[in-house]
C-alpha positions in Angstrom: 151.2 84.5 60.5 154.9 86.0 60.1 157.7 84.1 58.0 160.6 82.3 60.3 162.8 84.6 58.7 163.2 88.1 59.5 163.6 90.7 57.2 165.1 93.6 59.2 165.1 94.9 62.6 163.8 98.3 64.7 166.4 101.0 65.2 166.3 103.5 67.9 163.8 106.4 68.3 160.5 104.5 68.0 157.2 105.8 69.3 154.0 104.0 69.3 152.7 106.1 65.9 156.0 105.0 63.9 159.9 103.5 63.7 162.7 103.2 61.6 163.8 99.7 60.2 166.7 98.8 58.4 166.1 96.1 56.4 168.3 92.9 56.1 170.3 92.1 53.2 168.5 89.2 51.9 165.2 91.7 52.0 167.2 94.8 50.0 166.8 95.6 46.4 163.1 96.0 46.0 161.7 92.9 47.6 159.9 95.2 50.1 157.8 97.9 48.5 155.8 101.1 49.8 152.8 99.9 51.0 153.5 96.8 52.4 152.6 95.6 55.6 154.8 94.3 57.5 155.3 92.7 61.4 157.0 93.4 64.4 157.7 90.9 67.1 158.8 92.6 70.4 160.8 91.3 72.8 157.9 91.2 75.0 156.1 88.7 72.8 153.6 91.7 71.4 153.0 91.6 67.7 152.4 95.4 65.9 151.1 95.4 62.5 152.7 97.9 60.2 152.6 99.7 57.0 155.7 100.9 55.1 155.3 104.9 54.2 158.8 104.9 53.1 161.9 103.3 51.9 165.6 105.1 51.5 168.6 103.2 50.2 172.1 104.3 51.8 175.5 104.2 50.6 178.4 106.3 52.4 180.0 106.8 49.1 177.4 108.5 47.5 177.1 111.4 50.2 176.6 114.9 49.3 180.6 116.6 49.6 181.8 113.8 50.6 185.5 112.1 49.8 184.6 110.7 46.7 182.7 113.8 45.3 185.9 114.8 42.6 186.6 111.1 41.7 182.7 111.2 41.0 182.8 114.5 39.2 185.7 112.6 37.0 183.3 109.9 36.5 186.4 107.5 38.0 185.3 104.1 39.0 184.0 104.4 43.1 184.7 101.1 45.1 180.8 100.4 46.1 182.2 97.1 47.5 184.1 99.0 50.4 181.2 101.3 50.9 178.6 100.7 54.3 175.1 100.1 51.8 172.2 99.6 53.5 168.5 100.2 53.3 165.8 101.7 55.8 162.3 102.0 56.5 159.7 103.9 57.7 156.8 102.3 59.4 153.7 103.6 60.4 152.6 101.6 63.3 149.2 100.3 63.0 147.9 98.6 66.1 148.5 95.7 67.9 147.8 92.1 66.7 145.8 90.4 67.3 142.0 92.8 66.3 144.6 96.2 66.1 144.4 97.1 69.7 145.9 100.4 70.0 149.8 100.7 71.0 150.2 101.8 74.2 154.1 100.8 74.4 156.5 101.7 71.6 159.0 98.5 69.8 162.2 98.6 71.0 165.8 98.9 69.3 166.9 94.8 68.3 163.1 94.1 67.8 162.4 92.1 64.4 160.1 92.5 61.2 158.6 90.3 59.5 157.0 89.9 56.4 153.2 88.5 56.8 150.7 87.3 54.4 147.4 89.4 55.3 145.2 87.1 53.2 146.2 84.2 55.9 145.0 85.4 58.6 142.1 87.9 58.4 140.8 87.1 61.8 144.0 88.2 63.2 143.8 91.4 62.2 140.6 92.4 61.0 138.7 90.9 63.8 136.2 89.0 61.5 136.3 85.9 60.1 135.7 85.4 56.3 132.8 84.7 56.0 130.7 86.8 58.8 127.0 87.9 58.6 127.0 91.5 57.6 130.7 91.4 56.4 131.2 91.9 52.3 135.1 91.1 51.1 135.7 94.0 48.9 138.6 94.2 46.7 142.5 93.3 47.6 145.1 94.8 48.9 147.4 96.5 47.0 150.6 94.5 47.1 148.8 91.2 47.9 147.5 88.6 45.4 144.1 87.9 46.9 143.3 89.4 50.4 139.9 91.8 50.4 139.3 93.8 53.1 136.2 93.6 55.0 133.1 96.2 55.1 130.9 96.3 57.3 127.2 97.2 56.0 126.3 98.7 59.7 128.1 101.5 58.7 125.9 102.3 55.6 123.8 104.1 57.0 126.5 106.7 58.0 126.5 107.4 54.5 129.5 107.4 52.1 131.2 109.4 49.3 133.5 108.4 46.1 135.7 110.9 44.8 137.8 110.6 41.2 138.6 112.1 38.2 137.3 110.8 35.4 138.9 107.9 34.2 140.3 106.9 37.8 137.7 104.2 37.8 135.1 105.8 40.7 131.8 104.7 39.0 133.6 101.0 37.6 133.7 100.9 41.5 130.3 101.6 42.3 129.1 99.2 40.3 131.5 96.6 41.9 130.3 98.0 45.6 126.8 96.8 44.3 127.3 93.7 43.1 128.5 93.3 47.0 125.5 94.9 48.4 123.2 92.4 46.9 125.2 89.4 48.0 125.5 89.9 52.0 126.5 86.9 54.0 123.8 86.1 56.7 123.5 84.3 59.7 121.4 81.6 58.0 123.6 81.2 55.3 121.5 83.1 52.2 122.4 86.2 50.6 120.6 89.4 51.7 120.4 92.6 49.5 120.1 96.2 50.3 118.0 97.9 48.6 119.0 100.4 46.5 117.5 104.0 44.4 120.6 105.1 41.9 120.7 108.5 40.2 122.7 107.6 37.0 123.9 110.6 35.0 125.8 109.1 32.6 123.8 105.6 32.1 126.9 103.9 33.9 125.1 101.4 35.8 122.5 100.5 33.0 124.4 97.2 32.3 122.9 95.5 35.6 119.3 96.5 34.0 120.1 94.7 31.0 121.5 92.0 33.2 118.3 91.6 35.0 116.6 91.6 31.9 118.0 88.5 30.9 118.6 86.8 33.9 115.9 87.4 36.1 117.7 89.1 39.2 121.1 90.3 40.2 122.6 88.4 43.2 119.9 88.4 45.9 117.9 91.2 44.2 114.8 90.4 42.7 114.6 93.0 39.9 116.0 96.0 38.8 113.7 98.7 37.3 115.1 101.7 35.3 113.3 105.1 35.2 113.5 107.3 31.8 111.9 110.8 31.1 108.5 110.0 29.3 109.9 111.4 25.8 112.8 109.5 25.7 112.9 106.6 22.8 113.7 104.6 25.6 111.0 103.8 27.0 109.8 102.0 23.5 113.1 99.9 22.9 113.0 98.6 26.7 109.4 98.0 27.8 110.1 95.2 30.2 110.9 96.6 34.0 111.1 100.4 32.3 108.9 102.6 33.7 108.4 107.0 33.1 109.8 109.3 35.8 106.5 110.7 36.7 105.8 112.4 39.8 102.7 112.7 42.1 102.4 116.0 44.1 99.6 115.2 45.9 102.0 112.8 47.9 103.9 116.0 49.3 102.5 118.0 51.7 101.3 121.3 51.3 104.4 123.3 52.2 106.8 121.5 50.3 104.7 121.2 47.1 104.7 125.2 47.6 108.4 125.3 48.1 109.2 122.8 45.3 107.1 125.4 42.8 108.8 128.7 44.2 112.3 127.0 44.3 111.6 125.7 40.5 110.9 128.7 39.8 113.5 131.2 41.1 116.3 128.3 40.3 116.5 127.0 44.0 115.9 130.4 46.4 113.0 129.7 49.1 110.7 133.2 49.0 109.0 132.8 52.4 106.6 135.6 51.1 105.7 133.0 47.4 106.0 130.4 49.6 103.4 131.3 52.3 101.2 132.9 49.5 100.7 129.6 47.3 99.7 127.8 51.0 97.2 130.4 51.7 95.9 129.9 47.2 95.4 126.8 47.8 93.5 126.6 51.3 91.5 128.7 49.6 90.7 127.0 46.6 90.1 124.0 48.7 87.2 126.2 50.9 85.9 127.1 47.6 85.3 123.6 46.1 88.3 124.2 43.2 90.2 121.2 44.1 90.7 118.5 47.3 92.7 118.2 50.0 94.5 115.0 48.3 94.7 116.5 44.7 97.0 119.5 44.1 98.1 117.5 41.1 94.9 119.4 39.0 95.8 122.8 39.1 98.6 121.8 36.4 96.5 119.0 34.6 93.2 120.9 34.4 92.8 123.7 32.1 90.1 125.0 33.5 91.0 124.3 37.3 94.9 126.3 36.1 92.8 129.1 34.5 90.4 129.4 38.0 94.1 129.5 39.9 95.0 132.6 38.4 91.6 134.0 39.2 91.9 133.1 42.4 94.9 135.1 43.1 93.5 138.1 41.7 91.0 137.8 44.5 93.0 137.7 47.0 95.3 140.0 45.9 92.5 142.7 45.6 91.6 141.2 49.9 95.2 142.1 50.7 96.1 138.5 51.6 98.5 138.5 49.1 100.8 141.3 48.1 101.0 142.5 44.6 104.4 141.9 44.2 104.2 138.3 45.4 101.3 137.7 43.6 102.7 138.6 40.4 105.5 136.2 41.1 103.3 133.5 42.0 101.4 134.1 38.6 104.9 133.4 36.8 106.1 130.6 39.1 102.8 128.3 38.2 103.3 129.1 34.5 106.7 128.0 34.4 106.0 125.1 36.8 103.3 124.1 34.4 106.0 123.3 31.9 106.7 120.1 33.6 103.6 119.0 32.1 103.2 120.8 29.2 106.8 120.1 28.7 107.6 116.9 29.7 104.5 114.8 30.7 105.5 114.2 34.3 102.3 114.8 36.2 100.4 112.9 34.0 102.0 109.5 33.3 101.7 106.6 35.1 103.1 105.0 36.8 104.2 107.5 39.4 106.9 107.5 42.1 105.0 107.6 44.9 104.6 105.9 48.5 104.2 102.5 47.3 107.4 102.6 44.9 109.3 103.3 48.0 107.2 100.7 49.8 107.7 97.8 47.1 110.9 98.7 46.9 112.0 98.4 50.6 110.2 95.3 51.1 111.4 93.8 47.9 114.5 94.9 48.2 115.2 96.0 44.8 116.9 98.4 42.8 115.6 101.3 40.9 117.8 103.0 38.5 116.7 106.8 37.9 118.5 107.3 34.1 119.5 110.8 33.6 122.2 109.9 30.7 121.7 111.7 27.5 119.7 108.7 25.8 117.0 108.6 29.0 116.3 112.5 29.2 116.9 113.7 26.1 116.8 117.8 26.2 115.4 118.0 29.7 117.8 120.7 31.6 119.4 120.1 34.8 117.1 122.4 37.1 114.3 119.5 35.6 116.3 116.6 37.1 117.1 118.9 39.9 113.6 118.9 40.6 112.9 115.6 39.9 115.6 114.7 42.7 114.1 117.5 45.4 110.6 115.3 45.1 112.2 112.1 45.5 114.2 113.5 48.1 111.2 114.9 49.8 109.2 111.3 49.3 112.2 109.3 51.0 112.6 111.6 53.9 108.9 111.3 54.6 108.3 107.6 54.2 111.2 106.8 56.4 109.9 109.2 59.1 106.9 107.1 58.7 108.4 104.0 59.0 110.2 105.0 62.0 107.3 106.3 64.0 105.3 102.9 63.1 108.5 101.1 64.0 109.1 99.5 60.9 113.0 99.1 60.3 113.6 99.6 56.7 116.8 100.4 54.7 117.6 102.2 51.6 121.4 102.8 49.7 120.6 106.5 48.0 123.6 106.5 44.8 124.1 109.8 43.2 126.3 110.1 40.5 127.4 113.7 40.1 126.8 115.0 43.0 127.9 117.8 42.7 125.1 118.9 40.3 122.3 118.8 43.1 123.6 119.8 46.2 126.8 122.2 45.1 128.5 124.2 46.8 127.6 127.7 45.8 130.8 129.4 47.4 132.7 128.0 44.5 130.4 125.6 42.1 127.6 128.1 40.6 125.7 125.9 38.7 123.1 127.7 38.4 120.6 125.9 40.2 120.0 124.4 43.6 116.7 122.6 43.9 117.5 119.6 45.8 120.7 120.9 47.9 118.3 121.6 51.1 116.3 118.8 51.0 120.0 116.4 50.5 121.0 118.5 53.2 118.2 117.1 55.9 118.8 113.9 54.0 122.6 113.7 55.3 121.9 115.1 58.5 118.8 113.0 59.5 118.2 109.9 57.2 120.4 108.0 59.0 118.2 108.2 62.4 115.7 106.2 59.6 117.9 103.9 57.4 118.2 105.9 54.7 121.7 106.5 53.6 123.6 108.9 50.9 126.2 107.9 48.6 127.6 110.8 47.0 129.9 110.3 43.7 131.7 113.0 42.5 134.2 114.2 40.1 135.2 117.2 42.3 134.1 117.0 45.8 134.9 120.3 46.9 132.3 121.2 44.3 129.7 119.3 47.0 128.4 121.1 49.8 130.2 120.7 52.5 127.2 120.6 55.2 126.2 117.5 53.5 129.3 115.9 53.1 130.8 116.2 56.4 128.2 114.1 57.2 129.9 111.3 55.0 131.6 108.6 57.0 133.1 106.5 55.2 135.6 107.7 52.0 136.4 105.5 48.4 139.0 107.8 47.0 140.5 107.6 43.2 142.7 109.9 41.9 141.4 113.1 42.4 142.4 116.5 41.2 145.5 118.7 43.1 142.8 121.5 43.6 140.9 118.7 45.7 143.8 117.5 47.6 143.3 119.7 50.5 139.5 119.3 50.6 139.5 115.9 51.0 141.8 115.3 53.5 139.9 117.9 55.7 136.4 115.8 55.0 138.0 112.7 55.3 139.5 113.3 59.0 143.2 113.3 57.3 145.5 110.6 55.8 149.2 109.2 56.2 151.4 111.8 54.6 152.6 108.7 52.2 148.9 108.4 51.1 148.6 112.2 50.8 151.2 111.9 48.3 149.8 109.1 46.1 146.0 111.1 46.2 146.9 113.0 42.4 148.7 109.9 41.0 146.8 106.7 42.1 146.3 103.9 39.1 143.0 103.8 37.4 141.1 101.0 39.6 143.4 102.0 42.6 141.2 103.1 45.9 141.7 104.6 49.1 139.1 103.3 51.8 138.4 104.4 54.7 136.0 105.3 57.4 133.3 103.4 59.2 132.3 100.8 57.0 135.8 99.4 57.3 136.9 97.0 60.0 139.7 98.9 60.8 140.7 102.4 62.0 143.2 103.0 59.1 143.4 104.1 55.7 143.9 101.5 53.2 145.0 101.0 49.3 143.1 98.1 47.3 142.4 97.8 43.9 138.9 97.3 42.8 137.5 93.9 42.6 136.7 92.8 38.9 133.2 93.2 38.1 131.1 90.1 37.4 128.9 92.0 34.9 130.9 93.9 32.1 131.2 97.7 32.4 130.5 98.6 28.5 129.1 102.1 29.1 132.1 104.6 27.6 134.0 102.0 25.4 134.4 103.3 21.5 135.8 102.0 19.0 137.2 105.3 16.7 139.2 102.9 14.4 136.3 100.6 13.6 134.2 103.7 12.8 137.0 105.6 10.7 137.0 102.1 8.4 133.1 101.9 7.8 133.5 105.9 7.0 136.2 105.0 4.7 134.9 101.9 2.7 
């Protein structure tokens, strides 16, 4: 695994976190580079992988006040060649080789570095071979021609979070993520997919839809279905594999179809009072023969039946069984709720996302993309998609229960781009609404008892709120913003002070991964695996239009 040849040795004052190497001369001028890892061999025959955090060239000429400081000041010629040069580096100490076995004994002074080729030997210091069941190869590491690092997919459901500015390539490495997840290794030798529901706000992953539509799958999944809001043009220019966003609230149960209306309505608050008095309207339509048990969906797609609602309420406002107050709120919650419909159509087109899209798409493991991008919703505000996310949130969170209490294991990847925009943080993101926050909140806290795991992508994750992202485990960091600096290395659990540094000023397709999807217990830099299908979402071409304009 090491070279024959060393490249420096250990000075004194090493613990078993970090030493101080000073490198040889045949290894100075920029042949070792931040970032690096690098080998030590004890005298007692241990290996210790390492990391360079930091290299600093010496010369004893070029000292602060020292003897040549006038001859410098007269710009006269210094003799470098008589001068002690030399170069030293900091290591963080990474765990013992082989599998990273944590260093219980320091290196001693005289001990020797090597260089080592990480893509040689994966076994050696990941622990896994490559290939392994379970295991996807994800990138390579900065610094290294061709040596991915492995993830495991057991730590999915711990659930995950990208942070980047835009630009810094976070979404360009979702995608790539995906096109691992639906090519696991397995023990029989076939690829495996997760399956996967994908809330794309900007119509970033719609290329692997149009992929699918011409090839017939992606990888090991059979199919991926897009979503669009019911007047978007869309849904005419794709026909194939698109379906409406349409909603079916008789699959909620009463108390959260009563919260989702109160919620829509007062732009996220939970009245106890509304909510309580639209369970007690519609027990009591049921005892009067308005509408069913299984069939709240009529009070917003019957006239007549919405009409008889409001009557309703009248009466038992006049019994005292709901206050005046609350039953004039009620009154304007239904009306605007109604605009869903009257709106927007999503009560009444069909297909619906129900139980058995959940269903198919478990057992099938396929992909469904929910398209929130301009082109897929045209008009429709965010407290709509909001909304739209609380009831999907609600469905998942109850078909998984189900699934667990019939013992069925089932697994679901839950992308949302922007996260920010449905579960903010409302100390210092005020966007207005908050529809979905609590239900993404029981989500992160107790989908992954079920299989059903959160991937969070965001621009500015301190904008997220941070109940549901401290229950993120593993971390895909791009450049990120300096007001985010100090919020993500609190979620994250903390970073090398050499990666703290590089957090504002990573390269676009530069990453940061760690957490419990990774093999081992350390931060580490990769860039981004090329995708296999094209990213074309965002590409212009301003010098091509300026021409047409100008002919």
């Amino acid at each position: 695994m090491s070279t024959k040849q060393p490249i420096g040795v250990v000075l004194s004052g090493a613990s078993t976190q970090s030493a101080v190497c000073q490198i040889y001369e045949h290894a100075e001028k920029g042949k070792i580079k931040e970032g690096m890892f690098l080998q030590i061999e004890t005298q007692g025959n241990r290996k210790i992988l390492t990391r360079v955090t930091n290299i600093i060239p010496q010369n004893e000429f070029y000292l602060p006040g020292d003897a040549w400081t006038e001859a410098r000041r007269k710009q006269w010629q210094v003799p470098e060649n008589l001068a002690r040069q030399y170069e030293l580096c900091e290591l963080e100490l990474l765990g013992e080789i082989p599998r990273l076995k944590e260093i219980a004994v320091p290196p001693y002074a005289g001990d020797k570095v090597f260089e080592i080729d990480v893509s040689t030997a994966p076994e050696e210091i990941f622990g896994v071979k490559n290939p392994s069941p379970g295991i996807i190869w994800y990138g390579t590491l900065i610094g290294y021609g061709n040596s991915p690092i492995p993830l495991t997919i057991e730590g999915i459901p711990m659930h995950s979070a990208v942070f980047g500015v835009t630009g810094s390539g976070k979404s360009y490495d979702v995608g790539a993520l995906i096109e691992k997840l639906v090519r696991i290794y397995s023990e029989e030798n076939i690829q495996l997919s997760i399956p996967m529901l994908i809330i794309d706000a900007n119509a970033d992953y719609i290329d692997y839809f149009k992929h699918c539509q011409e090839n017939g799958s992606l990888g090991a999944c059979p199919a991926v279905t897009r979503y669009v809001f019911p007047n978007s043009p869309e849904m005419k220019l794709y026909r194939r594999n698109t379906q409406p966003i349409a909603i079916n609230l008789n699959t909620l149960a009463l108390r959260d179809l009563a919260e989702l209306i109160v919620q829509y309505y007062s732009g996220g608050e939970k009245n106890e009072l509304q909510v309580a008095g639209i369970e007690t309207l519609v027990q009591y339509m049921e005892e009067r023969g308005d509408i069913s048990s299984d069939n709240f969906q009529s009070i917003f797609l019957d006239e007549t039946i919405f009409r008889r609602t409001k009557q309703r309420i009248e009466e038992l406002k006049k019994a005292d069984a709901i206050h005046a107050a609350t039953a004039a709120a009620i009154k304007r919650g239904l009306n605007k709720f109604a605009e869903i419909e009257n709106r927007y159509s999503l009560l009444s087109e069909t297909p619906k996302i129900e139980g058995e899209f959940v269903d198919e798409l478990t057992k099938n493991r396929g992909i469904a993309i929910l398209d929130f991008s301009a082109d897929a919703a045209p008009g429709v505000p965010l407290s709509l998609k909001q909304l739209v996310i609380s009831y999907v949130s609600s469905l998942l969170f109850q078909k998984f229960t189900d699934y667990k209490v019939k013992q069925e294991e089932r697994y679901m990847l839950f992308i949302i781009e922007e996260a920010q925009n449905y579960c903010p943080n409302l100390a210092v993101y005020d966007v207005g609404y908050s529809l979905a926050r609590e239900k993404l909140s029981l989500i992160s806290t107790q989908g992954r008892k079920f299989g059903l795991s959160l991937c969070l992508v965001s621009q500015r994750p301190s904008f997220i709120d941070p109940i549901v992202l401290s229950m993120c485990n593993t971390f895909f960091i791009h450049r990120i913003s300096p007001d985010d600096v100090s919020f993500v290395k609190k979620v994250s659990g903390g970073l090398p002070k050499d990666l703290e540094r590089r957090l504002t000023t990573l390269e676009r397709g530069e990453v940061i991964v760690t957490g419990q999807m990774s093999m081992v217990p350390f931060p580490m830099v990769i860039n981004v695996p090329k995708r296999e299908v094209p990213h074309t979402f965002g590409k212009t071409d301003v010098l091509g239009a300026l021409r047409r304009l100008a002919k």
